[in-house]
N, CA, C and O atoms as CSV, one atom per row, in Angstrom:
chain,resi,resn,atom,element,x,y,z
A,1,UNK,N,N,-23.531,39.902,-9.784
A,1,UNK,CA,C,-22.625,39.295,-10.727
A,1,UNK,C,C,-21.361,38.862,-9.973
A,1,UNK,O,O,-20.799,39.739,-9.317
A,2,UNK,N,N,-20.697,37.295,-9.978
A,2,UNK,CA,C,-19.552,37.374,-9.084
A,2,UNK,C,C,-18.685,37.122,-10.222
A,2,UNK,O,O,-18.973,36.637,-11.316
A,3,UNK,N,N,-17.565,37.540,-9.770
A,3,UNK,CA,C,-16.609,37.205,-10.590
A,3,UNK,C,C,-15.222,35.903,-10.197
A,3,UNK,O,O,-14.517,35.743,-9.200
A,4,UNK,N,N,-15.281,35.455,-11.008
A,4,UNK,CA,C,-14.096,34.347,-10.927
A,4,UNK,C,C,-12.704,34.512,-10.953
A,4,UNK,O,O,-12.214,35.176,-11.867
A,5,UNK,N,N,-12.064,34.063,-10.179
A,5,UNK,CA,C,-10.435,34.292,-9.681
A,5,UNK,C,C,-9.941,33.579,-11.105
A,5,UNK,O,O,-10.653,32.780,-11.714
A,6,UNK,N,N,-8.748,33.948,-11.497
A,6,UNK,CA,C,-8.465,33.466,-12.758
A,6,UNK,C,C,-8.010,32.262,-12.459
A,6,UNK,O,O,-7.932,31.892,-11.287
A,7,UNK,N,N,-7.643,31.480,-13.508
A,7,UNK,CA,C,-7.164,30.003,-13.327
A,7,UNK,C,C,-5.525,30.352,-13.373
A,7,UNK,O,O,-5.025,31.046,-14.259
A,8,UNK,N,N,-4.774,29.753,-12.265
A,8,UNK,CA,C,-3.593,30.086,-12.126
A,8,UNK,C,C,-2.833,28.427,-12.026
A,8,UNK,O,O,-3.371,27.610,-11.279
A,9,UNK,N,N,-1.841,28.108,-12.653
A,9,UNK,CA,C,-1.021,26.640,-12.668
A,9,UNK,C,C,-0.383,26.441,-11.456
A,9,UNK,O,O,0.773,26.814,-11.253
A,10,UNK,N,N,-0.822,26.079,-10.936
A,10,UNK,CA,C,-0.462,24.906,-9.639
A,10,UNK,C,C,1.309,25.619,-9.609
A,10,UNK,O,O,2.086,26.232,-10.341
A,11,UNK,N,N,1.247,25.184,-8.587
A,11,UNK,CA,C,2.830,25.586,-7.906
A,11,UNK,C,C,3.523,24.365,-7.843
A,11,UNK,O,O,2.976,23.353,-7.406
A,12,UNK,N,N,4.803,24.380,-8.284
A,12,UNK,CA,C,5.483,23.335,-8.568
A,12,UNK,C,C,5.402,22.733,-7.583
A,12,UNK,O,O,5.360,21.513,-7.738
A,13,UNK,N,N,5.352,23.161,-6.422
A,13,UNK,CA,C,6.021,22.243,-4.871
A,13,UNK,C,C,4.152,21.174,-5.171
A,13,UNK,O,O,4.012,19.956,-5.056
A,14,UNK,N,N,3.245,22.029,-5.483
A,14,UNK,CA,C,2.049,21.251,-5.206
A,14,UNK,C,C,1.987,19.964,-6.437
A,14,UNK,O,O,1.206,19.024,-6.288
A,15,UNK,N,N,2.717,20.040,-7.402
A,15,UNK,CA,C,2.755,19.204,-8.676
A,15,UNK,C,C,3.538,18.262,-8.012
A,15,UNK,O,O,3.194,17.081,-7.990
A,16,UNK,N,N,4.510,18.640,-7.493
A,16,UNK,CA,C,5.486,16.818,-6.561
A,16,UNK,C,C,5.086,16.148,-5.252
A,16,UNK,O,O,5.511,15.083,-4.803
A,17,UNK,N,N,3.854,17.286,-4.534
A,17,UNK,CA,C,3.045,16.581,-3.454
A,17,UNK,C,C,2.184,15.664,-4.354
A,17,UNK,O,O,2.191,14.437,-4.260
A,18,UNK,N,N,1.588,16.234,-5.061
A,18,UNK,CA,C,0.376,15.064,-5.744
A,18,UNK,C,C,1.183,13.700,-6.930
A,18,UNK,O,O,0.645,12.621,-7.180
A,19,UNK,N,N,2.321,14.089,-7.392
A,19,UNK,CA,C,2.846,13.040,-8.400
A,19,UNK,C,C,3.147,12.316,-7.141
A,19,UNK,O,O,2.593,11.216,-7.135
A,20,UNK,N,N,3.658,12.498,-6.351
A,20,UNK,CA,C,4.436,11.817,-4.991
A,20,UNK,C,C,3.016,10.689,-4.753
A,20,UNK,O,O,2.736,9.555,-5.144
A,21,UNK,N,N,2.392,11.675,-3.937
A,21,UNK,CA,C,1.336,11.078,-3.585
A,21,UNK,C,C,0.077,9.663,-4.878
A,21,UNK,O,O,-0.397,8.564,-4.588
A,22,UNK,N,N,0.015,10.350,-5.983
A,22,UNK,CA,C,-0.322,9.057,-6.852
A,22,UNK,C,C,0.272,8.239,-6.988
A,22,UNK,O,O,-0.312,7.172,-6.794
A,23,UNK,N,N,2.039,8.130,-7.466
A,23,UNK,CA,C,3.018,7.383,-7.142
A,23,UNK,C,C,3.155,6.071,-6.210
A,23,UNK,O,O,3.586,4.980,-6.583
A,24,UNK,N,N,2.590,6.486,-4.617
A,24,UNK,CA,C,2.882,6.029,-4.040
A,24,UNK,C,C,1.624,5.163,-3.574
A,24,UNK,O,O,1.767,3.996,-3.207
A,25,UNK,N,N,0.331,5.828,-3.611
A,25,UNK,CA,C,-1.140,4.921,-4.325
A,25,UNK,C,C,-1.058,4.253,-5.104
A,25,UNK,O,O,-1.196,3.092,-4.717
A,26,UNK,N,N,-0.831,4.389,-6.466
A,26,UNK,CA,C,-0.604,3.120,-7.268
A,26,UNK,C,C,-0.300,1.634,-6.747
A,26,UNK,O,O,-0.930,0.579,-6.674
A,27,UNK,N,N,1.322,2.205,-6.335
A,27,UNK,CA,C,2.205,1.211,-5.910
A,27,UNK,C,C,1.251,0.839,-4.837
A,27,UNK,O,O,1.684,-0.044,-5.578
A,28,UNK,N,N,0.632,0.638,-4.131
A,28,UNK,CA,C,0.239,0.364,-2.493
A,28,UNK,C,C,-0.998,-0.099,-3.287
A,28,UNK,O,O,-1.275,-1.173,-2.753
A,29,UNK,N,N,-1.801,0.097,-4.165
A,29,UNK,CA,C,-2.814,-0.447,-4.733
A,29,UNK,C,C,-2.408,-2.023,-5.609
A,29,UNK,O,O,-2.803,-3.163,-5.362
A,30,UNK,N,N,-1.543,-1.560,-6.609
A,30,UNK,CA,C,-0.919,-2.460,-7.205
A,30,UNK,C,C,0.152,-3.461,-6.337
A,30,UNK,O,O,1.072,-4.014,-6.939
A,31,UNK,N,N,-0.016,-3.620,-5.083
A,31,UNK,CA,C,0.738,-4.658,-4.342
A,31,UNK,C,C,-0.484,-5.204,-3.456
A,31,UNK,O,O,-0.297,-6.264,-2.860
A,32,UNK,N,N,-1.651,-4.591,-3.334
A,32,UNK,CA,C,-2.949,-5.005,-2.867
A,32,UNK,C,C,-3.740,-5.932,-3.175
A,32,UNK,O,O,-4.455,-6.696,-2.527
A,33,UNK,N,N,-3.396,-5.678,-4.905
A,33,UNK,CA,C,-4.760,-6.466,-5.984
A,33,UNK,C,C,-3.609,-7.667,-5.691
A,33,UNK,O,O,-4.108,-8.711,-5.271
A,34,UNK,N,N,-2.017,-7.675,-5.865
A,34,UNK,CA,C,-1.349,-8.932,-6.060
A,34,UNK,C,C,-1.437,-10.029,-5.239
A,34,UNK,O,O,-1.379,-11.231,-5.500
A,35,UNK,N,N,-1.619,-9.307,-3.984
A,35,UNK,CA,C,-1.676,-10.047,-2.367
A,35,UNK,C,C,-2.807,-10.856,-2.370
A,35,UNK,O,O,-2.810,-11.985,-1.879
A,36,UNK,N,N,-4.186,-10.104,-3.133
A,36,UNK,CA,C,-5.447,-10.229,-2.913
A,36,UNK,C,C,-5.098,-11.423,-4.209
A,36,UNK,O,O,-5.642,-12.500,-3.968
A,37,UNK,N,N,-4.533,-11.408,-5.125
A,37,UNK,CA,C,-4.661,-12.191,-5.866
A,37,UNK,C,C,-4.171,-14.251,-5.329
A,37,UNK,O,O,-4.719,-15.354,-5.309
A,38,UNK,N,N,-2.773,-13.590,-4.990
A,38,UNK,CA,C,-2.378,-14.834,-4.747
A,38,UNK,C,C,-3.255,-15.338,-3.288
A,38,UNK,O,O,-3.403,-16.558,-3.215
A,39,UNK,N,N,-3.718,-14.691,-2.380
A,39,UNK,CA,C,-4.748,-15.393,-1.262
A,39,UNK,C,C,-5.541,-16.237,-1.695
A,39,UNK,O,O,-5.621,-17.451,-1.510
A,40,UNK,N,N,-6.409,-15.199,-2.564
A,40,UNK,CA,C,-7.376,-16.211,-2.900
A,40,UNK,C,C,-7.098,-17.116,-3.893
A,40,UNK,O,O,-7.849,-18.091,-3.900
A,41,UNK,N,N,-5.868,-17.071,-5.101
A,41,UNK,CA,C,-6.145,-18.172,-6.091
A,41,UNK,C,C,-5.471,-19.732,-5.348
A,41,UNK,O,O,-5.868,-20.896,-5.308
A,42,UNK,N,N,-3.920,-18.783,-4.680
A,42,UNK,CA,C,-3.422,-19.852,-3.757
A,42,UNK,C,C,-4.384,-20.638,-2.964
A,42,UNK,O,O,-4.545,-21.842,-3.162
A,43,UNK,N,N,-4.975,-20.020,-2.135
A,43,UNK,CA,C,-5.955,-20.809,-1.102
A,43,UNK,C,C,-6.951,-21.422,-2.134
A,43,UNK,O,O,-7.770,-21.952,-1.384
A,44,UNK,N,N,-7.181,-21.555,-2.837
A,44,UNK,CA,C,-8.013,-22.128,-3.644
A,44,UNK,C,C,-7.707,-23.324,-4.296
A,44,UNK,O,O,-8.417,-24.329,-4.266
A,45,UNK,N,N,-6.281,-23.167,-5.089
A,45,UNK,CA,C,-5.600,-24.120,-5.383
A,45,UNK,C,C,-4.755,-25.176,-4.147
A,45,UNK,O,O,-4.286,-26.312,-4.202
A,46,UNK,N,N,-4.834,-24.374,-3.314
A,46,UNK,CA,C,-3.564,-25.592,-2.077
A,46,UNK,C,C,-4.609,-26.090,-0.923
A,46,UNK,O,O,-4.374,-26.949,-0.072
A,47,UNK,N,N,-5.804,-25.357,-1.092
A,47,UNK,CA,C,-7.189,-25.874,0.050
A,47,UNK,C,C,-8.184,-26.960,-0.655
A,47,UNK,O,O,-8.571,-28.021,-0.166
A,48,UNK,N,N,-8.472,-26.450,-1.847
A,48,UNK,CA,C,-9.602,-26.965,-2.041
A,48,UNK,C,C,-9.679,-28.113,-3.624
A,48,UNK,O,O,-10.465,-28.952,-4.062
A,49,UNK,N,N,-8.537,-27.588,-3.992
A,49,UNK,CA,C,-8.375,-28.662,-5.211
A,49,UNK,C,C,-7.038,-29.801,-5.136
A,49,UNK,O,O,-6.425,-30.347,-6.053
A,50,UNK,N,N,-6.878,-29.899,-3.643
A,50,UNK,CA,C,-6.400,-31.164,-3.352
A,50,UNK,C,C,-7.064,-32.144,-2.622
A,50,UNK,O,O,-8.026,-31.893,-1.895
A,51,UNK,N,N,-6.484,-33.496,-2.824
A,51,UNK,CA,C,-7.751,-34.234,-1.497
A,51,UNK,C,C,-6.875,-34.617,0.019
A,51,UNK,O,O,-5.658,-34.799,-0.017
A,52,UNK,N,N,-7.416,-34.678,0.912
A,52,UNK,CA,C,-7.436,-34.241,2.281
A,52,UNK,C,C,-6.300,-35.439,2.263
A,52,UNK,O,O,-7.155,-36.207,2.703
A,53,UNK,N,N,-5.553,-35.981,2.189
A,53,UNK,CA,C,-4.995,-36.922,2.473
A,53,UNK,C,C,-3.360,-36.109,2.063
A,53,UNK,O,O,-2.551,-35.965,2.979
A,54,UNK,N,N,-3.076,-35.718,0.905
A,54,UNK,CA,C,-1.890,-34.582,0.628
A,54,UNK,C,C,-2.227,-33.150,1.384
A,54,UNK,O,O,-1.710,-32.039,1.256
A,55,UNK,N,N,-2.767,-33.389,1.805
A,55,UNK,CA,C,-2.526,-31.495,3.385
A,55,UNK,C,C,-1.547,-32.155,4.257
A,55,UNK,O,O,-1.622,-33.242,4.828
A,56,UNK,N,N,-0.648,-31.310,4.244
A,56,UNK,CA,C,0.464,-31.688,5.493
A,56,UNK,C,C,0.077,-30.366,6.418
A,56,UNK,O,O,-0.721,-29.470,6.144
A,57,UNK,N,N,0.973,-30.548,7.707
A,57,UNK,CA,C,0.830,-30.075,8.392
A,57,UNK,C,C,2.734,-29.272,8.687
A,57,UNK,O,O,3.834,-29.822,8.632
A,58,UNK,N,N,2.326,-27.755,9.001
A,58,UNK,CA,C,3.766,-27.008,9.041
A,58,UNK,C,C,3.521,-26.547,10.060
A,58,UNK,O,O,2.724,-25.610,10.009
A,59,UNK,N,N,3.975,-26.886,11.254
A,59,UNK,CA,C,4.208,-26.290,13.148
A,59,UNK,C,C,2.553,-26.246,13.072
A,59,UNK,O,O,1.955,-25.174,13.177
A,60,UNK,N,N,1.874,-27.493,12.882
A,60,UNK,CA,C,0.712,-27.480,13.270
A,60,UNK,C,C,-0.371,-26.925,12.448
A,60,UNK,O,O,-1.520,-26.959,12.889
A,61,UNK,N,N,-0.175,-26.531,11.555
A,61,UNK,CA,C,-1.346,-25.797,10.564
A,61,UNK,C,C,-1.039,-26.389,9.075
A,61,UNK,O,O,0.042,-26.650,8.546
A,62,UNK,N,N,-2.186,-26.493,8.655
A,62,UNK,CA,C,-2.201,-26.810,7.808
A,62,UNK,C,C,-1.039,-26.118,6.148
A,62,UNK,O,O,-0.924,-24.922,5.880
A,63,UNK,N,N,-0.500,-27.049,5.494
A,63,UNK,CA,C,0.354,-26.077,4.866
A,63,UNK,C,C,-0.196,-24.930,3.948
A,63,UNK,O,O,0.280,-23.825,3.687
A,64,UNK,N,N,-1.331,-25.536,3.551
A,64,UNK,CA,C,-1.982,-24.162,2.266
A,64,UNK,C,C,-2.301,-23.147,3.124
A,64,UNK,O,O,-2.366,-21.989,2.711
A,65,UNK,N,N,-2.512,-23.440,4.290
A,65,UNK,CA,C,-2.819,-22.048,5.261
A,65,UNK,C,C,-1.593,-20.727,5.189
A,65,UNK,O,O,-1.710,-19.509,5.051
A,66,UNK,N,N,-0.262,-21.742,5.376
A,66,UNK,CA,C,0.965,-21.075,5.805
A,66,UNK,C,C,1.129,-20.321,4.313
A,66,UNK,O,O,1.352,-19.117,4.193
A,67,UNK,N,N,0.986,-21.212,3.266
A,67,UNK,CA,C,1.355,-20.790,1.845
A,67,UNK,C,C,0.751,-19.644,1.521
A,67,UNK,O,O,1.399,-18.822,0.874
A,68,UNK,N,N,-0.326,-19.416,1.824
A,68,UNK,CA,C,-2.067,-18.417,1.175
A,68,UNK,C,C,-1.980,-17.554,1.963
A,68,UNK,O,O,-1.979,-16.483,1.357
A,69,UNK,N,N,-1.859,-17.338,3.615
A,69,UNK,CA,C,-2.311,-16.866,4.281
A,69,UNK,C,C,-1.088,-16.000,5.301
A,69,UNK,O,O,-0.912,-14.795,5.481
A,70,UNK,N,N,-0.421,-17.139,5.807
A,70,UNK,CA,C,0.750,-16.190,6.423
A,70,UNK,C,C,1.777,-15.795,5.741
A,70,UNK,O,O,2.101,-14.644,6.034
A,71,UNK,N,N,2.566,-16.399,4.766
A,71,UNK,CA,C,4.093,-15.844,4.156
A,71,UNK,C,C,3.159,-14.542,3.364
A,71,UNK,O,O,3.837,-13.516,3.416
A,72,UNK,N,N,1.947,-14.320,2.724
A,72,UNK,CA,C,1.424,-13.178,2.378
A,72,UNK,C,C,1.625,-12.404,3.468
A,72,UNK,O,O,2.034,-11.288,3.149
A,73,UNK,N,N,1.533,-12.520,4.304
A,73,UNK,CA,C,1.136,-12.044,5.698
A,73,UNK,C,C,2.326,-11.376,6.114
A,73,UNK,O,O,2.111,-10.238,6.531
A,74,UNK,N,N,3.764,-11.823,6.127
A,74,UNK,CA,C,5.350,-11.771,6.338
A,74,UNK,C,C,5.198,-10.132,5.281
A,74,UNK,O,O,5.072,-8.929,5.507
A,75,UNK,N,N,5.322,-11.166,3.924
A,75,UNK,CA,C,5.623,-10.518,2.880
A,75,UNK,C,C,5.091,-9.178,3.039
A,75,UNK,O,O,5.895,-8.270,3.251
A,76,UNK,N,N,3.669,-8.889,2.957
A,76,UNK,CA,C,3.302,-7.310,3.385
A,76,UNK,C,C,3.659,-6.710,4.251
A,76,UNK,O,O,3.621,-5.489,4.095
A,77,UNK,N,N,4.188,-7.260,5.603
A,77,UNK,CA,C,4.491,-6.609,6.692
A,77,UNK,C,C,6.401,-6.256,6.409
A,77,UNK,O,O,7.148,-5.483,7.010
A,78,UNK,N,N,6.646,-7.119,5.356
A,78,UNK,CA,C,8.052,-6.881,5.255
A,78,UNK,C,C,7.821,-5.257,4.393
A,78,UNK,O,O,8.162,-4.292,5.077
A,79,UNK,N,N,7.396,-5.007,3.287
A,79,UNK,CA,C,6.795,-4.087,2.326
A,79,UNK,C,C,6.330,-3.163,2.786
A,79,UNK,O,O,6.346,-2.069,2.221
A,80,UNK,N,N,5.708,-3.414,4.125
A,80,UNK,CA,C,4.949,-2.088,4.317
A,80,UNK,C,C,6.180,-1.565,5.196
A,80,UNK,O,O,6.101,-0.350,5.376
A,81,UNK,N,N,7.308,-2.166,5.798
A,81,UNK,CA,C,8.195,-1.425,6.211
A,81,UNK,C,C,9.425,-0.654,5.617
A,81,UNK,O,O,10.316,0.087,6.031
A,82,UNK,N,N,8.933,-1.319,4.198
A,82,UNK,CA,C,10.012,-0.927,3.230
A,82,UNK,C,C,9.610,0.579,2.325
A,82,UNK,O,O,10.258,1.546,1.926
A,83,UNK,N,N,8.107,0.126,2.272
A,83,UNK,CA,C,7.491,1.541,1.800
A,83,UNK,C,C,7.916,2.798,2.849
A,83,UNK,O,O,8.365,3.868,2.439
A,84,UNK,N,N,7.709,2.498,4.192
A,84,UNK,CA,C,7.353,3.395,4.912
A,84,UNK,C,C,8.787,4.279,5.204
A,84,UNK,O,O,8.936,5.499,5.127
A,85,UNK,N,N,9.847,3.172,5.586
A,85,UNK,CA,C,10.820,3.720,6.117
A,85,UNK,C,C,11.885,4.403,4.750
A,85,UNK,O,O,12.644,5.369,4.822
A,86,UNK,N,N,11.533,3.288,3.264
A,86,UNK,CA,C,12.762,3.911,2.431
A,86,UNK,C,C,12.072,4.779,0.981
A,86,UNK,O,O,12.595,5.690,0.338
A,87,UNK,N,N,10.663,4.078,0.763
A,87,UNK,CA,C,10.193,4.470,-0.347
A,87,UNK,C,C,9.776,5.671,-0.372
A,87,UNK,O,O,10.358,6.472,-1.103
A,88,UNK,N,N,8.726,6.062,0.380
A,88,UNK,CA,C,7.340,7.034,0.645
A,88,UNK,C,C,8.443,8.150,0.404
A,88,UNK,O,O,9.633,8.013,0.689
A,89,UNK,N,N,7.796,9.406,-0.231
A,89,UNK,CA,C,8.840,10.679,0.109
A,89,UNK,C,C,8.092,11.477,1.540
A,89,UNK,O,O,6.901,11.363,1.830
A,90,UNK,N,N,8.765,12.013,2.053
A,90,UNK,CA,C,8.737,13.022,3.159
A,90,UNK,C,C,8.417,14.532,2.765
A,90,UNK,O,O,9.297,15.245,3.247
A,91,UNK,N,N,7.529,15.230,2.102
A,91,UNK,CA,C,7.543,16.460,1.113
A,91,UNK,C,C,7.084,16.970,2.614
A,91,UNK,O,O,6.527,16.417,3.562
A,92,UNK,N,N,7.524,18.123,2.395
A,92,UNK,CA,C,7.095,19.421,2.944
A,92,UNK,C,C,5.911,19.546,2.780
A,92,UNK,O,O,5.421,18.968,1.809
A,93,UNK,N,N,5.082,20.304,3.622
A,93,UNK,CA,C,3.994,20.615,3.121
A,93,UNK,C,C,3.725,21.879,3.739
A,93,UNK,O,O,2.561,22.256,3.601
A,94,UNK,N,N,4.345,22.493,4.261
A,94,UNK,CA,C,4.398,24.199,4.246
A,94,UNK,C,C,3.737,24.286,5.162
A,94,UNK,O,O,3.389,23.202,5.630
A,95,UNK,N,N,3.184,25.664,5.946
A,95,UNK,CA,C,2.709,26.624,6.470
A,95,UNK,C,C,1.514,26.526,6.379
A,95,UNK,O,O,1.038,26.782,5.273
A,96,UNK,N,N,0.542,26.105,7.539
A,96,UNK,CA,C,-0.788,26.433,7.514
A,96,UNK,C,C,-1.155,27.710,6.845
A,96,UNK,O,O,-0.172,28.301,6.398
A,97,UNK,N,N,-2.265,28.282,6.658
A,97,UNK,CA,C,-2.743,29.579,6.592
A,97,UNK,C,C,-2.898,29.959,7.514
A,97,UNK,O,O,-3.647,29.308,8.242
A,98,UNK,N,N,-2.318,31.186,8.034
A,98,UNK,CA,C,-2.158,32.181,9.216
A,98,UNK,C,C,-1.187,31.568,10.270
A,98,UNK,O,O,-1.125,32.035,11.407
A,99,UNK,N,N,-0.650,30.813,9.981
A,99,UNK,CA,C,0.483,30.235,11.076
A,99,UNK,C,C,2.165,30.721,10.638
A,99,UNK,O,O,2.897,30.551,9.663
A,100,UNK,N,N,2.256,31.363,11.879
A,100,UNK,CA,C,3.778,31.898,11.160
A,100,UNK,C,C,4.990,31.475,11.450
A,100,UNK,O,O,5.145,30.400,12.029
A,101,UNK,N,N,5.601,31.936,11.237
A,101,UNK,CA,C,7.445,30.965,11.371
A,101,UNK,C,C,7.251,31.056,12.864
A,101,UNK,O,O,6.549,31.774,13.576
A,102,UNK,N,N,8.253,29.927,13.133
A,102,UNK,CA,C,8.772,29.686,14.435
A,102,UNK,C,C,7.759,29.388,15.578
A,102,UNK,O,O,8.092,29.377,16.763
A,103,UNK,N,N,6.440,29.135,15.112
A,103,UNK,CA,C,5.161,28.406,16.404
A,103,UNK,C,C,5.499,27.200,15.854
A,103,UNK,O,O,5.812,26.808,14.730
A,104,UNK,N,N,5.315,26.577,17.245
A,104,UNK,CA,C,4.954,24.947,17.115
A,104,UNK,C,C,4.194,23.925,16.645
A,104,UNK,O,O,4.471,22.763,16.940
């Protein structure tokens, strides 16, 4: 017969690692689908439902390229430095099991 450890409520510190952590999934999901959105509807609309005669050219590439493809491109790399360095929280996350104060 084994017996079961009782059900005990989460420890607060572990309730603001995981809100933290969904928090910050969402957001990183929900700036994913947007990116993913405007690539493809942009490139769709500035590639393929114009005729070849209105494509200009921006430092050599085509402009729906620059529009669809790189300022997305800026834009996330601007975001992902903004997540990383000001958004994201930094939580603690404690003490291995069996590791004690003051080891490296």
């Amino acid at each position: 017969m084994t017996t079961e450890a009782p059900v005990t409520k989460p420890k607060a510190k572990e309730q603001r690692l995981l809100r933290n952590a969904r928090r910050e999934g969402l957001l990183i999901m929900a700036v994913w689908t947007a990116c993913l959105l405007w690539n493809i509807g942009s490139g769709y609309w500035l590639g393929y439902c114009r005729k070849s005669d209105d494509i200009g050219l921006i430092l050599g590439i085509p402009d729906w390229i620059c529009w669809s493809v790189i300022l997305p491109w800026i834009l996330c790399l601007a975001f992902s430095a903004w997540f990383c360095f000001v958004y994201m929280a930094d939580d603690d996350l404690g003490l291995d099991p069996g590791e004690e104060e003051g080891h490296a």
